[in-house]
C-alpha atoms as one frame of an Amber mdcrd trajectory, in Angstrom:
protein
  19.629  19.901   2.529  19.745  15.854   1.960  20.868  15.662   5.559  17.979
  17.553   6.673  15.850  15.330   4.582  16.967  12.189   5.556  16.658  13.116
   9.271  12.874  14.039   8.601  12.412  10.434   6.592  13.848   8.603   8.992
  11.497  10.392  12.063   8.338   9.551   9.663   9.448   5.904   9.170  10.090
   5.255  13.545   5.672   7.033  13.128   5.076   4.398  10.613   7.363   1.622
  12.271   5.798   1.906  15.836   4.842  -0.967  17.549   1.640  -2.142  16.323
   1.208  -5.102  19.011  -2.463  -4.101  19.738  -4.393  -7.629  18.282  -8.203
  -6.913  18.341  -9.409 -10.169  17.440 -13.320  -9.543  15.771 -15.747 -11.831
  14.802 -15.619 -14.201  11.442 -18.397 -15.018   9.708 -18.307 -18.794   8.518
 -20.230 -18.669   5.084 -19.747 -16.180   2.027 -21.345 -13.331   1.658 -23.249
 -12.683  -1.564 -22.968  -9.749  -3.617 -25.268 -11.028  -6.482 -28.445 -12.570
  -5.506 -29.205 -13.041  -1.881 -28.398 -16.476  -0.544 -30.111 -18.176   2.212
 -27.675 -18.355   5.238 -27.752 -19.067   8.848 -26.409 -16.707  10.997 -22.796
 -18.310  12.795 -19.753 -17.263  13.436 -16.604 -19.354  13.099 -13.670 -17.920
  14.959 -12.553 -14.683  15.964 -10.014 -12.894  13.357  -7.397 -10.721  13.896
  -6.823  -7.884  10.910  -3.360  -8.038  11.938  -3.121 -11.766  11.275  -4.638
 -11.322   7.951  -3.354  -7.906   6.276   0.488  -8.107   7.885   2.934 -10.812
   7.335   6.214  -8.605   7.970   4.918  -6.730  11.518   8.699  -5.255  11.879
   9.009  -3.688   7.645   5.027  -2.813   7.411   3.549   0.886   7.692   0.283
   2.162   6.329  -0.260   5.578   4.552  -3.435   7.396   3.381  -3.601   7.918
  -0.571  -4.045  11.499  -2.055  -4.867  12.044  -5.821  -6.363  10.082  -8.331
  -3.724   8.799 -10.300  -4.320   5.125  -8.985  -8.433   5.446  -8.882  -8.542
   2.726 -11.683  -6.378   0.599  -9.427  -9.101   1.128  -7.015  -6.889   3.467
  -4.833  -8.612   6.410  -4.269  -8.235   9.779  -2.099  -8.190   9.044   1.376
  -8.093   4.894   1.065  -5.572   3.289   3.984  -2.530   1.552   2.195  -0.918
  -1.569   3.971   2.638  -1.066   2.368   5.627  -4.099   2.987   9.203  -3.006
   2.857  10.185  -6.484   3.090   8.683  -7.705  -0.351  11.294  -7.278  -3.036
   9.918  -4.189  -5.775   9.160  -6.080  -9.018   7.718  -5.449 -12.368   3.986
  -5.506 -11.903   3.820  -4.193  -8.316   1.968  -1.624  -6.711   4.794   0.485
  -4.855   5.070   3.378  -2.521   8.684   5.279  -3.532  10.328   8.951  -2.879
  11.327  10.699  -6.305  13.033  13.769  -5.621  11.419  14.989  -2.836   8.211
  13.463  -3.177   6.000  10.262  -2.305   4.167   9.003  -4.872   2.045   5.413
  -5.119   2.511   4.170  -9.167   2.638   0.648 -10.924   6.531  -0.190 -10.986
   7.397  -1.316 -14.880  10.746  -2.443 -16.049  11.051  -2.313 -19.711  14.035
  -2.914 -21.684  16.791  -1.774 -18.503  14.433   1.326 -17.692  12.303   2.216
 -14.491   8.947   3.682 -15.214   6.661   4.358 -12.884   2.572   4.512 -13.931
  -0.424   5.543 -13.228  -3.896   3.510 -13.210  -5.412   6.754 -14.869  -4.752
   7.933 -18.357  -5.354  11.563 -17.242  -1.674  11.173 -15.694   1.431  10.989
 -16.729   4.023   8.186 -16.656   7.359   8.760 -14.476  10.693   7.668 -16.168
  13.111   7.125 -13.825  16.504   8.831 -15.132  20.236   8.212 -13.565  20.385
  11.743 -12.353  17.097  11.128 -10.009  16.677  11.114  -6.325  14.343   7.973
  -6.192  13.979   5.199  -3.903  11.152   2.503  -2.558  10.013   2.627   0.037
   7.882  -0.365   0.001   5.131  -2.619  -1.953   1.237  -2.031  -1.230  -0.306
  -4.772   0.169  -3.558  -4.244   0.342  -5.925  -1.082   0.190  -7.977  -0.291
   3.136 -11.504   1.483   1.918 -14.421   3.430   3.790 -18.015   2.500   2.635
């Protein structure tokens, strides 16, 4: 059964891992744009930008999932938002992961406290996750950034 697992993991990581070469450079706008009061600008643009450039700094350890639930919404994850997620950045207390706890994926706030793993939730209607010897868990990576449609 682990076997079996493993082999499905590791054919949804070379999905995720796929070369993601294709740089779409779009335009930049060179001033700020106000979300208070309007502010007089002139219309310019500065360079071009490439997303990839900005939201990936490990191309070869980053993957992007699509949230479900709403145990992050206060977070500001919510169903359906794009997740950039870094296996290269070390999991620490404080940080936003993406892990696998017996059988399942789950996006949670990673908190060590006093030699324990606890995993939380940005909602109070959820539970907290305390990670025990006896469970199946690993990380899979650190989000980066969240990805929203307007």
């Amino acid at each position: 059964m682990e076997t079996e697992i493993n082999e499905k993991l590791s054919d949804v990581m070379d999905i995720f891992l796929a070369d993601n070469s294709s740089n779409v450079p779009l335009p930049l706008l060179t001033f700020s744009l106000s979300c208070g009061f309007p502010s007089p600008s002139i219309d310019h643009i500065e360079k071009k930008i490439d997303l990839n450039e900005v939201l990936i700094n490990h191309p070869n350890a980053t993957y992007f999932g699509r949230a479900k639930g709403k145990s992050m919404i206060n977070a500001g994850i919510e169903d359906g938002d794009l997740l950039v997620i870094d296996r290269s950045i070390e999991p620490k207390d404080g940080k936003i992961i993406l892990c696998y706890i017996n059988g399942e994926f789950t996006v949670k706030l990673l908190s060590m406290e006093k030699n324990k793993i606890i995993l939380k939730p940005y909602n109070n209607n959820y539970s907290q996750i305390e990670i025990e010897n006896f469970d199946d868990f690993q990380v899979w990576g650190v989000v980066t950034h969240i990805i929203k449609s307007v």
